[in-house]
C-alpha positions as a Python dict, from the first residue, in 0.01 Angstrom:
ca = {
    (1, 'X'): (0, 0, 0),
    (2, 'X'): (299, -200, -78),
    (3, 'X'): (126, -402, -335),
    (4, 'X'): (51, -92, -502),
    (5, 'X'): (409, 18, -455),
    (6, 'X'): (564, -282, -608),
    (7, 'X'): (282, -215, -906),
    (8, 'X'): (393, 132, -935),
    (9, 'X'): (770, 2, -976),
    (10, 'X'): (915, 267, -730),
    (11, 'X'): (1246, 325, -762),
    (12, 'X'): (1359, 437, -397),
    (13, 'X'): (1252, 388, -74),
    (14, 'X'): (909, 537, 60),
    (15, 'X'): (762, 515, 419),
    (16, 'X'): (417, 517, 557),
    (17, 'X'): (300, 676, 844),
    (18, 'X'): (-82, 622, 950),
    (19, 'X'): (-222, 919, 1102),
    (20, 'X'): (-643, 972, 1182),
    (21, 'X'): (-861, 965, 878),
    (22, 'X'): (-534, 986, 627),
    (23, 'X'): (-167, 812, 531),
    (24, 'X'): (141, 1001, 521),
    (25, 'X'): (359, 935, 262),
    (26, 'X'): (730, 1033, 217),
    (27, 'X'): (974, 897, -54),
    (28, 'X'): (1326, 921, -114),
    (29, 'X'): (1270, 978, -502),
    (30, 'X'): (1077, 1272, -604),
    (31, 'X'): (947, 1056, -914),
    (32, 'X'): (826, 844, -705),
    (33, 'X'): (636, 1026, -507),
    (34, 'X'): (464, 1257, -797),
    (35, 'X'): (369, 842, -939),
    (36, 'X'): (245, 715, -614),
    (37, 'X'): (32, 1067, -504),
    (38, 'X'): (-122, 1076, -884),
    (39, 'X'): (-247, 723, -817),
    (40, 'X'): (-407, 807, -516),
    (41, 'X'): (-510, 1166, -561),
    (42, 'X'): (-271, 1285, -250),
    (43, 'X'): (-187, 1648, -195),
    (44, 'X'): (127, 1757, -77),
    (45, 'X'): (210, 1800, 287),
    (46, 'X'): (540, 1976, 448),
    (47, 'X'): (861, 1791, 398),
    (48, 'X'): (1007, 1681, 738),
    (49, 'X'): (1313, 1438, 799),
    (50, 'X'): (1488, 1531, 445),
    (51, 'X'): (1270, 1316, 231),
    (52, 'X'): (1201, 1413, -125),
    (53, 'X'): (832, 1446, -124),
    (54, 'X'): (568, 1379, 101),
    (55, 'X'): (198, 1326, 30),
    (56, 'X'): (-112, 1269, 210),
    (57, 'X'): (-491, 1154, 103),
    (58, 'X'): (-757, 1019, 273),
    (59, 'X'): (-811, 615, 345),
    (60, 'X'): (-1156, 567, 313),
    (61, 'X'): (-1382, 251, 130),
    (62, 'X'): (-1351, 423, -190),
    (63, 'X'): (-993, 470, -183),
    (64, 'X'): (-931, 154, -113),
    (65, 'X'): (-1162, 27, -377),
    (66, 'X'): (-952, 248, -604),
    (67, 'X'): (-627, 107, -507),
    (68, 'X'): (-770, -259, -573),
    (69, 'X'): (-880, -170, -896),
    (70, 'X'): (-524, -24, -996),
    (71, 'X'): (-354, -342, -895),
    (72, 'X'): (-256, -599, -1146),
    (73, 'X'): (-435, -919, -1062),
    (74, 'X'): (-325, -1171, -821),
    (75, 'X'): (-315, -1525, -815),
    (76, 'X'): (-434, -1540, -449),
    (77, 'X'): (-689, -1293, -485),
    (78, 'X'): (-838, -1390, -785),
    (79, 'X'): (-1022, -1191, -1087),
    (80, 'X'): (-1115, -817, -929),
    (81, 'X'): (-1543, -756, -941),
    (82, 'X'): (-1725, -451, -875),
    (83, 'X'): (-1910, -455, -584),
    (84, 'X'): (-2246, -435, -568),
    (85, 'X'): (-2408, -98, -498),
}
């Protein structure tokens, strides 16, 4: 998540809360948060603690597989491939 994050170029903070099956997101910059939850197809969840937004999606092999595919490429992890089906 903070790869994709630092991809994203967020411009204030954000925190991550792992709950069962899902990730809570919350961000201090509303921008940020309508960025990060179109990139990972979250839906909106009730605003607690006086953060801007907060956003929530599902964590599953796919997702991630998404996520990986979003990230520029890394020198330690090499060229991204498709994984076989």
């Amino acid at each position: 998540m903070g790869s994709l994050a630092e991809a994203l170029q967020l411009e204030g903070d954000y925190a991550l809360f792992p709950e069962k099956e899902m990730i809570r997101l919350a961000f201090e910059d509303e921008g940020d948060a309508q960025a990060f939850a179109e990139a990972l197809l979250a839906r909106r969840t009730a605003r607690k603690g006086g953060w801007a937004g907060q956003w929530a999606f599902t964590f599953d092999d796919g997702m991630e597989e998404k996520i990986r595919a979003a990230l520029p490429p890394s020198p330690k992890r090499g060229p991204r491939r498709k994984a076989a089906a």
